[in-house]
C-alpha positions, 0 to 999 in steps of 0.5 A: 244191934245196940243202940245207947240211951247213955244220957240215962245213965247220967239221969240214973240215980235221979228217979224223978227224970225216969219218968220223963225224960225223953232219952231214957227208954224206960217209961214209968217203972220204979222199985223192983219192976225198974228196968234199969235195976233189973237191966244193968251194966254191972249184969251184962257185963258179967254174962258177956264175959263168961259166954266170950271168955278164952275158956269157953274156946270159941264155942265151937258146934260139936266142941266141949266148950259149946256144951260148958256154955250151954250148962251156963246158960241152963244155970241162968235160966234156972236162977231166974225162974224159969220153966222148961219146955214141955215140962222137961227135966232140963232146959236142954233141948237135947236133938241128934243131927244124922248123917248117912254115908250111902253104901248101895241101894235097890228096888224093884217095882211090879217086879221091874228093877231100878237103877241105883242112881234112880234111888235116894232113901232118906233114912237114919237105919243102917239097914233098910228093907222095906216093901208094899206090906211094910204100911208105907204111904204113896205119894208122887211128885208131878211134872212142875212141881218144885222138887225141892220144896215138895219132896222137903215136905215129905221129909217133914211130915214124919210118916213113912213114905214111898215117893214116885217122881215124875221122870221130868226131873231126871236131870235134877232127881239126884240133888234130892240126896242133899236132903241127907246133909241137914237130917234129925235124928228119926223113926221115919223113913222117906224113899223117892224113886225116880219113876212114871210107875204106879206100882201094887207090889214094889220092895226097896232095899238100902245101906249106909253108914249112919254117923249120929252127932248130938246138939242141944238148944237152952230153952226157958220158958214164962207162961202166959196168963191168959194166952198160955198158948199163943208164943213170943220168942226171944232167941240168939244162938250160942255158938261160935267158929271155935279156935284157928290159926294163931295170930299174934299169939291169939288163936280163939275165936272169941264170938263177944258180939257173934253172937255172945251179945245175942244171948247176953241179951236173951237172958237179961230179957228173962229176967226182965219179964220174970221179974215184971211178972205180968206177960199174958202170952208165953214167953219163950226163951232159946238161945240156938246150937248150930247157927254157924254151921247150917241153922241146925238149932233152930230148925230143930226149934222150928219144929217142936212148935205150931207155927199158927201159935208163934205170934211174934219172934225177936232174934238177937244177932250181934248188937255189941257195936254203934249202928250206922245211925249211931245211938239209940238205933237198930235194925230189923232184918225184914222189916216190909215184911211185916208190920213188927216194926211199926208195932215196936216203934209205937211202944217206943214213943216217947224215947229217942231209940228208933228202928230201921230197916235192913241197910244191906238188903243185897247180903240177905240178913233175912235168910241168914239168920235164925229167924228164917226157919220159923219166917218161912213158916209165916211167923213174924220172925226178924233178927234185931241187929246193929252191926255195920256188915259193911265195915263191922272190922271185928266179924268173924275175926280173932279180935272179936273180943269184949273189949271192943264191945260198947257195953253201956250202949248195948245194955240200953238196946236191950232195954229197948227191944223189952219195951217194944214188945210191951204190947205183943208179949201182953197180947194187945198187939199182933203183928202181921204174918209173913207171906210165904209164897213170897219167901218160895 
């Protein structure tokens, strides 16, 4: 996702032509508040190359390395100025992902027991005894309902709850135990059984072997002036896939455009926004754990917020690489989505970046990426990217280095992505919520 103004560059040092010239994305700012003062080379370069270096090990969920690049992010977040969510003492959002290893379960309803293979207890507790006494809700899941998507709800909802499922999803009942594989750490538990039953007295019983593993977001935040409660997001995510098998002596999986481009870019928009100073909305600031391996970031994320208030999310995925239309282009995942893009083309006018829509709708980008679990919220969340997923040779290679990375141009689409959101970060523009019945 990068596009290059690199006529700007050669027009840098001339600041009558930075107000004028239709190549640069900059539109009227000098001095300290410049964006190609505060938005530089020299800058992204230097983020890019700590975040994709060979000690950072591919930064890999779970590893070491992912907790060293996550303490040099928090450090550039605090250099800037920024806040931590929710008046935290760090600008780690520190989560547990739990997986439990079923051992055995039981219940009895009206003193009627039930199979074990009618049972699926969604818990963190090693131990589960529970019963009619216990103050746990009753809810049911009815003859064409969509099962996932209702019983995804009651695992969301935080409360204790007893679920009785209509006997008509007897064939498909026992996929709900893959609610298990993406489960936070919580005091909460869900039980379904499989059952036609509307029981007074009833008991459950279950056991398993709970694994704890701890992630952490880097989340920064810029209040708003006068529209403190209303959120703009600049995210990416972090991580990578590590290291493998060594090829021509090269084993690590450096991630420079996968996605340390991404965050390169969140931090350099931190300290754009802080230094103009002047956002009326609350401007959030995430770079996400656990994108490759399920999204467990920014699920987590997702669920720290009132989507009603997000009024905008920009996802920063891979714009180290020309895009298809070549310079002073991108690409936004879900563009018909919404109106988002017609909003950032208008605060570009005058410039000669443009957007476009997605050119590999059959790969589902939309879905793909960290933008979806707030989307499927209705938040007008898109990735902003300019990788050719068609032919990009370096994806999730062992020669995604910095060095095959055009620095000048993506430096210049992280200008672009702070001057069209010029208008939804000072509130004046709001783009249009996403449908979620269509994303059901």
């Amino acid at each position: 996702m990068k596009y290059s103004f690199a006529s700007v560059i050669s027009l840098c040092s001339i600041s009558l032509f930075l107000l004028s010239s239709n190549c640069s994305a900059q539109k009227g700012t000098t001095g300290s508040n410049d964006i190609n003062t505060i938005i530089n080379l020299k800058e992204v370069e230097r983020i890019e190359k700590v975040l994709a270096a060979d000690d950072m090990r591919g930064r890999r969920t779970f590893s070491p390395e992912i907790d060293k690049a996550a303490d040099f992010i928090a450090a550039e977040f605090k250099a800037i100025g920024l806040q931590t969510w929710d008046n935290s003492s760090s600008f780690r959002q520190g989560f547990a992902m739990v997986r439990p290893k079923f051992i055995s379960a039981s219940a009895v309803l009206d003193r009627v027991p039930v199979e074990q293979k009618d049972i699926v207890a969604i818990t963190c507790q090693p131990q589960l005894k529970i019963d009619d006494r216990s103050g746990y809700e009753k809810a049911y899941i009815k003859a064409g309902a969509n099962l996932q998507t209702t019983a995804r709800g009651f695992v969301r909802g935080n409360k204790n709850m007893l679920v009785l499922v209509d006997k008509s999803f007897a064939n498909s009942f026992g996929n709900l135990a893959r609610l298990k594989s993406t489960m936070f750490k919580s005091t909460t538990n869900v039980v379904f059984i499989l059952s036609d039953a509307n029981p007074d007295t009833w008991s459950v019983e279950a056991t398993h072997e709970i694994t704890e593993q701890k992630l952490a977001n880097v989340v920064g935040i810029l209040p708003g002036k006068s529209k403190k409660d209303e959120y703009v997001v600049f995210s990416g995510h972090y991580d990578h896939i590590g290291v493998g098998k060594p090829v021509d002596g090269d084993s690590i999986f450096n991630g420079a455009n996968d996605d340390a481009a991404g965050i390169t870019g969140v931090i350099m928009l931190a300290k754009y926004f802080k230094a103009l100073n002047n956002n009326e909305r609350t401007i959030v600031f995430a770079a996400f754990t656990a994108e490759e391996v399920g999204g467990f970031g920014s699920q987590y994320f997702s669920r720290q917020f009132n989507a009603d208030k997000v009024m905008a999310m920009f996802n920063i995925e891979m714009i180290g690489t020309e895009s298809k239309w070549g310079k002073n282009s991108a690409y936004i995942t879900g563009y018909e989505k919404t109106n988002m893009g017609e909003l950032l083309a208008k605060d570009l006018e005058g410039t000669a970046f443009q957007f476009h829509s997605d050119p590999y709708p059959t790969q589902q980008l939309f879905y793909r990426s960290d933008n979806a679990t707030l989307a499927r919220l209705g938040v007008p969340a898109h990735t902003i990217s300019t990788s050719k997923m068609d032919v990009e040779p370096h994806y999730h290679k062992l020669t995604d280095h910095v060095e095959t990375l055009d620095l000048v141009n993506m430096t210049e689409v992280i200008k672009a992505i702070a001057l069209s959101s010029k208008s939804i970060v000072a509130g004046t523009a709001t783009p249009t919520r996403v449908k979620v019945e269509e994303l059901r």
